[in-house]
C-alpha positions in Angstrom: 93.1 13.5 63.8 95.1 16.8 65.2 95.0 17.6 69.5 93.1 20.4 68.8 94.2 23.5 70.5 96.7 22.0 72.1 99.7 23.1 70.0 98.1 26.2 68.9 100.7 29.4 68.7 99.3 31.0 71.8 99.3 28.0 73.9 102.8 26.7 73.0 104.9 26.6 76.3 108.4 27.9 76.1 110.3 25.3 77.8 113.5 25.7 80.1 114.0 21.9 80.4 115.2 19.2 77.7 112.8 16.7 77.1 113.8 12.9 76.3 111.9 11.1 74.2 109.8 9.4 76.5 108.5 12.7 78.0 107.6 13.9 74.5 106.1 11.2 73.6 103.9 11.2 77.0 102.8 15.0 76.4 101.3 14.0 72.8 99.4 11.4 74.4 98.3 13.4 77.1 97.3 16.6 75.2 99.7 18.4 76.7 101.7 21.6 75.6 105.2 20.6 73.9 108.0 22.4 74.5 108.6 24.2 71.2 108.3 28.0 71.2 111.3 29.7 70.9 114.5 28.8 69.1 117.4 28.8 71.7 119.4 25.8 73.4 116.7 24.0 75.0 114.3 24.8 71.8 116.9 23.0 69.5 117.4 19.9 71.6 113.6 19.5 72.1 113.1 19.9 68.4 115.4 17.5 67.6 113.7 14.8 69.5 110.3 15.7 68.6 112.5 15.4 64.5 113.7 11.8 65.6 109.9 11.2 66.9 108.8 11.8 63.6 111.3 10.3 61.8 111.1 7.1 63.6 107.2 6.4 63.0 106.3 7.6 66.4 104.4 10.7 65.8 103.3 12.4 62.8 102.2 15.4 61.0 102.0 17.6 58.4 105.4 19.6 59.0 108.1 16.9 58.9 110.8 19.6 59.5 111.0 21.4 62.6 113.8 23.7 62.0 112.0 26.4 60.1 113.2 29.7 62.1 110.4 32.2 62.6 107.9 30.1 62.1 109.0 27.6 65.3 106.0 28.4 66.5 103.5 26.8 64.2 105.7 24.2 63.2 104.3 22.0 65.6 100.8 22.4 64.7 99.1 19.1 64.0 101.6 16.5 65.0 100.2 13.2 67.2 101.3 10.1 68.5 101.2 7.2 66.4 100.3 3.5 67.5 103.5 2.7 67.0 104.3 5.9 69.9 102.0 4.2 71.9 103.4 1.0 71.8 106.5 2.8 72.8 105.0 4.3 75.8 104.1 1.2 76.9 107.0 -0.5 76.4 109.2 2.4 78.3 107.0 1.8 81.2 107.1 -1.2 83.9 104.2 -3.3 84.0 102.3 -1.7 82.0 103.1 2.2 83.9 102.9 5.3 82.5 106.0 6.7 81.7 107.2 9.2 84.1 105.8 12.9 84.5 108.1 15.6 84.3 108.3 17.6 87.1 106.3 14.9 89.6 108.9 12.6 90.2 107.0 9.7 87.9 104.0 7.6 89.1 103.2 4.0 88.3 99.1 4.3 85.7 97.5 1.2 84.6 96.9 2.7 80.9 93.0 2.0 79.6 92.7 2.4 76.0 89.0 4.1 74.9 88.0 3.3 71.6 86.3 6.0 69.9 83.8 4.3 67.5 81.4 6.2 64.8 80.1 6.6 61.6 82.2 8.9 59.4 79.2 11.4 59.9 80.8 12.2 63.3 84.1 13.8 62.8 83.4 16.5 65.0 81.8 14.5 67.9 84.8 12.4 67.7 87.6 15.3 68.3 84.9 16.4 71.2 85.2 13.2 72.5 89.2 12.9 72.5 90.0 16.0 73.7 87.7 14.9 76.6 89.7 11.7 77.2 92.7 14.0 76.9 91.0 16.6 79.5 90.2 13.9 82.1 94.3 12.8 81.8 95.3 16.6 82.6 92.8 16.1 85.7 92.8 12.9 87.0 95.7 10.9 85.8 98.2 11.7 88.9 95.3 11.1 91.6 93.9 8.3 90.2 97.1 6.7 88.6 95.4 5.3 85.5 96.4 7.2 81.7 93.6 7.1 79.4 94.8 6.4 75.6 92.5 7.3 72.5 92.3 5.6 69.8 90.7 6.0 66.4 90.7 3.3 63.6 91.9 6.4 61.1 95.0 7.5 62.7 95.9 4.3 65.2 95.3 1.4 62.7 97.9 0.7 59.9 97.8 -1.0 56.5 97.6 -4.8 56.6 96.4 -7.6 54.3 95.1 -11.2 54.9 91.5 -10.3 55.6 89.1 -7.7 55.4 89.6 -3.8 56.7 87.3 -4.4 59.4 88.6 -7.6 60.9 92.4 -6.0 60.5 90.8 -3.3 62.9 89.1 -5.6 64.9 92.2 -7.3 65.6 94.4 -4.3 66.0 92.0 -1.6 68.1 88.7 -3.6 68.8 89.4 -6.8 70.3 92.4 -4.3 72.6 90.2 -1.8 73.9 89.2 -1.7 77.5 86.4 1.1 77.0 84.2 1.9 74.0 82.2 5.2 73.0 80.4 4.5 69.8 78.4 8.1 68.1 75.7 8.0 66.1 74.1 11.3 64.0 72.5 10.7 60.6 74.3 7.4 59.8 74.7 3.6 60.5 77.9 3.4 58.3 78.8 0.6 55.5 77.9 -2.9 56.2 80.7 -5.4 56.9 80.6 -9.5 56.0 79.2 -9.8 59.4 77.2 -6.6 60.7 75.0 -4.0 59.8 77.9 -1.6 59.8 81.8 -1.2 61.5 80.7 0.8 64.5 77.9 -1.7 64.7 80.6 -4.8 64.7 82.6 -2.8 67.2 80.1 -2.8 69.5 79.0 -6.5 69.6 82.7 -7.7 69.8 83.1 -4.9 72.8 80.0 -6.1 74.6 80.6 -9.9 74.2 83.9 -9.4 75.8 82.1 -7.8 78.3 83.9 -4.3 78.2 82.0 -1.4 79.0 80.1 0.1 75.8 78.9 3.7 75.8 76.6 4.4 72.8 75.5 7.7 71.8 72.8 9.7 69.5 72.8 13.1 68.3 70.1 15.3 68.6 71.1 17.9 65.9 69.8 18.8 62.6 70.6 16.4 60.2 73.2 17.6 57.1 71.6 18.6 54.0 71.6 15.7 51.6 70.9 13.3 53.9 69.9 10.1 52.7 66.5 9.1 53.4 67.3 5.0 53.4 70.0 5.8 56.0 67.6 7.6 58.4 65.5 4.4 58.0 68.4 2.3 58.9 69.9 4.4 61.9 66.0 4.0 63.2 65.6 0.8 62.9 69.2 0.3 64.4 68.5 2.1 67.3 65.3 0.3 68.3 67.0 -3.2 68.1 70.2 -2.0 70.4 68.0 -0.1 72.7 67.1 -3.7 74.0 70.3 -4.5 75.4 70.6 -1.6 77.0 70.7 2.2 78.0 71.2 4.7 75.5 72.7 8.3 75.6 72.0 11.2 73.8 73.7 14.4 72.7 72.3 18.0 72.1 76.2 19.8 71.6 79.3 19.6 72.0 79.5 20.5 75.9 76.9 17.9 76.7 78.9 15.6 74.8 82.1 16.6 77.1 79.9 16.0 80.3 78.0 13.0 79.8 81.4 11.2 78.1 83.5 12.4 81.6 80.7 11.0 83.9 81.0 7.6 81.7 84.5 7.6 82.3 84.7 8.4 86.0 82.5 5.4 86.0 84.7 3.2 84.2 88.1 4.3 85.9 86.4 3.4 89.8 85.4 0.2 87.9 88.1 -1.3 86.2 90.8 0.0 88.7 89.0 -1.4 91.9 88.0 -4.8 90.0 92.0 -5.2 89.4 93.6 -7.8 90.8 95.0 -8.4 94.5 98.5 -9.3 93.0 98.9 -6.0 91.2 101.0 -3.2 92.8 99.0 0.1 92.0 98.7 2.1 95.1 95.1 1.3 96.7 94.9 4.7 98.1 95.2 6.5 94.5 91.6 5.3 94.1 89.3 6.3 96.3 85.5 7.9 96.8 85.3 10.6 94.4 82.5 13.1 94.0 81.5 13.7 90.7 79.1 16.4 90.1 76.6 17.0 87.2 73.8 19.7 86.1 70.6 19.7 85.0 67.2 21.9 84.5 63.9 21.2 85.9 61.0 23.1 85.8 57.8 22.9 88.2 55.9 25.4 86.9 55.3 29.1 87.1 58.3 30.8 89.1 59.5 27.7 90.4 62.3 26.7 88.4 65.3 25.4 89.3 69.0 24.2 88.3 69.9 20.8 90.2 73.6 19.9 91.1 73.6 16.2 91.7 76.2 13.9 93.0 77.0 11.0 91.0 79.9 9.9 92.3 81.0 8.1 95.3 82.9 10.4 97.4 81.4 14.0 99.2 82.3 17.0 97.6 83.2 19.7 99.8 82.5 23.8 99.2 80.6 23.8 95.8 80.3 26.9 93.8 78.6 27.4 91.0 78.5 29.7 88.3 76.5 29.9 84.9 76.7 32.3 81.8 74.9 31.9 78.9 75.6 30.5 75.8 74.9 32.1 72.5 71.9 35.4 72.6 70.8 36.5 75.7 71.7 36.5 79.6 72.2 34.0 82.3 69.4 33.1 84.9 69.6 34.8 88.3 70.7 32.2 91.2 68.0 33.0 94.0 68.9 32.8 97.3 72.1 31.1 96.2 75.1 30.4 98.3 78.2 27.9 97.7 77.2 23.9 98.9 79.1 23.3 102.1 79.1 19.6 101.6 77.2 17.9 98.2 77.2 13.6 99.7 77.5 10.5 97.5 73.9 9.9 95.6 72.9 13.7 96.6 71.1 16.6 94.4 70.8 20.0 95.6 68.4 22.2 94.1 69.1 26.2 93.1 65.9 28.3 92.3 66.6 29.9 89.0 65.0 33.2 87.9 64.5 32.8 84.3 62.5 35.7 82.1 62.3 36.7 79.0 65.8 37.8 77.3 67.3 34.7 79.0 69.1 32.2 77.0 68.1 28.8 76.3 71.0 27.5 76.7 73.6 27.8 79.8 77.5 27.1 80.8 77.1 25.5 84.2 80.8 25.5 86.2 80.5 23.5 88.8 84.2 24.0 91.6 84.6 21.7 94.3 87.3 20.6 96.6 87.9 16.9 97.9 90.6 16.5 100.5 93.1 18.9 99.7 92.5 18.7 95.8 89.9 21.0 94.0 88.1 20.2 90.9 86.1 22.2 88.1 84.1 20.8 85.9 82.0 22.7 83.2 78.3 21.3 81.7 75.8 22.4 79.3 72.1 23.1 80.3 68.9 23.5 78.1 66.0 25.1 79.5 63.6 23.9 77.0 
């Protein structure tokens, strides 16, 4: 696993500050920039932390030596927190809090760790759905004081014997997690000594502890060389499991992003509101929130239209919207269109859209809105067929 585009050259941030450990730590968790860009003072004393880091078990990579000269800037390029740094993390915090933000003055986080579950069909569905996580940490973790950890069985588990691989999983990651998102594309996975597959054992030890359980299908061509039997087994999968309850689907990356962040918002009002009375997070952190999503309907003949709908809990105040298109062709026209003055809790509002031919079938959706004194963005894809 590698934070995509988070230490790319171009994003790197030149930092005047020297980081401790903790700090460093916290912005690989966090998919944040790390300050490693340039070699001067502050450049040498942050790379010798991120060394000792390294060195110590708590983050890894494929460049184990920092001090390369001209090439400072790609040095860090691929380098993650271990479990082991996340262990840390916890442990530097009190009660179970984040460590502190630089530059905020530190915060007390209950820390949820998401579970990212799949077949190992789904490698790119699972970065999408990390760097989401990661995303909704940049966003949301100072408001609503919770940190959201990722965690992936190929980078967060390590080597033990006494059992099977699966149950040395289960007892590491699994039977730890506090939210799950199993993917599915063209795949159930290898069968275990007690279920059809891992991802499929995940998912019953996760729902018979009662944690929330987001399960998700593709709907994209299948690779070449699939394997018939699989298919067969994936079907037959999905038909048993859609009994128990209600299934998402996927049609790209971006509707991946969306449909994961609205399953989080939902399991962040959750679990923080259900905590208990004796805990000391600060009730007003979590509060209403608005959270806004995208979709296309179509009526007929000159009547189609792009809805905004409320999910959320919370009003969102002075909605714009704007969409481009995605891939060949051009956006739809907004008719009539002016910003939302107020979208309520459990709300849609409905856009005419003026789409021809030469438009594309596919649309970016940006949705900006402000609560309070804080304003949001969030970005959705939309199929119009």
């Amino acid at each position: 696993m590698q934070l995509r585009g988070l230490l790319d050259c171009e994003d790197v941030a030149v930092s005047s500050e020297k980081w401790s450990h903790e700090q460093m730590l916290q912005a690989l968790a966090d998919g944040d920039h790390l300050p490693v860009g340039r070699q001067d003072a502050e450049w040498e004393h942050n790379a010798a932390v991120l060394d000792d880091l390294l060195h110590d078990g708590f983050a890894r990579g494929p460049n184990q030596n920092l001090h390369d000269g001209a090439g400072a800037y790609f040095a860090t390029h691929g380098i993650r927190i271990t479990d082991n740094g996340r262990r840390q993390l916890r442990d530097a915090g009190i009660g179970g809090a984040a460590v502190p933000a630089r530059g905020q003055g530190g915060f007390e986080a209950r820390v949820l760790t998401v579970l990212i579950a799949s077949p190992g069909d789904t490698a790119e569905a699972r970065n999408t759905v990390e760097q989401t996580i990661l995303s909704w940490n940049r966003d949301r973790s100072h408001v609503e004081r919770v940190v959201l950890l990722p965690v992936r069985w190929e980078t967060d588990s390590v080597p033990e014997m006494g059992a099977d691989g699966q149950s040395i999983i289960n007892h590491q990651l699994v039977d730890r997690a506090d939210i799950v998102v199993a993917l599915f594309h063209s795949r159930v996975g290898a069968p275990t000594p007690r279920a059809e597959s891992g991802t499929v054992e995940e998912i019953d030890r996760a729902e018979a502890r009662g944690v929330p359980v987001h399960v998700y299908f593709a709907e994209l061509p299948y690779p070449y060389g699939v394997d018939p039997d699989e298919l067969k087994r994936l079907q037959y999968f999905r038909e048993s499991i859609q009994q128990r309850g209600l299934l998402g689907r996927y049609a790209s990356a971006d509707d991946l992003t969306a449909k994961v962040r609205t399953a989080l918002e939902h399991d962040v009002a959750r679990l923080v509101l259900a905590r208990s009375v004796g805990e000391s997070l600060d009730t007003d952190a979590v509060g209403p929130r608005a959270v806004l999503r995208a979709r296309y309907e179509s009526r007929g003949r000159g009547a189609d239209q792009l809805i905004i709908e409320n999910v959320g809990d919370g009003p969102a105040e002075n909605v714009e919207i704007a969409v481009e298109p995605i891939g060949e062709g051009r956006a739809p026209d907004l008719v009539g269109y002016t910003p939302i003055e107020t979208l309520l809790p459990q709300a849609a509002y409905a856009i005419l859209v003026a789409v021809s031919m030469g438009t594309a079938a596919q649309w970016r959706v940006r949705m900006r809105w402000q609560e309070a004194d804080l304003t949001f963005d969030e970005t959705q894809s939309v199929s119009s067929f």
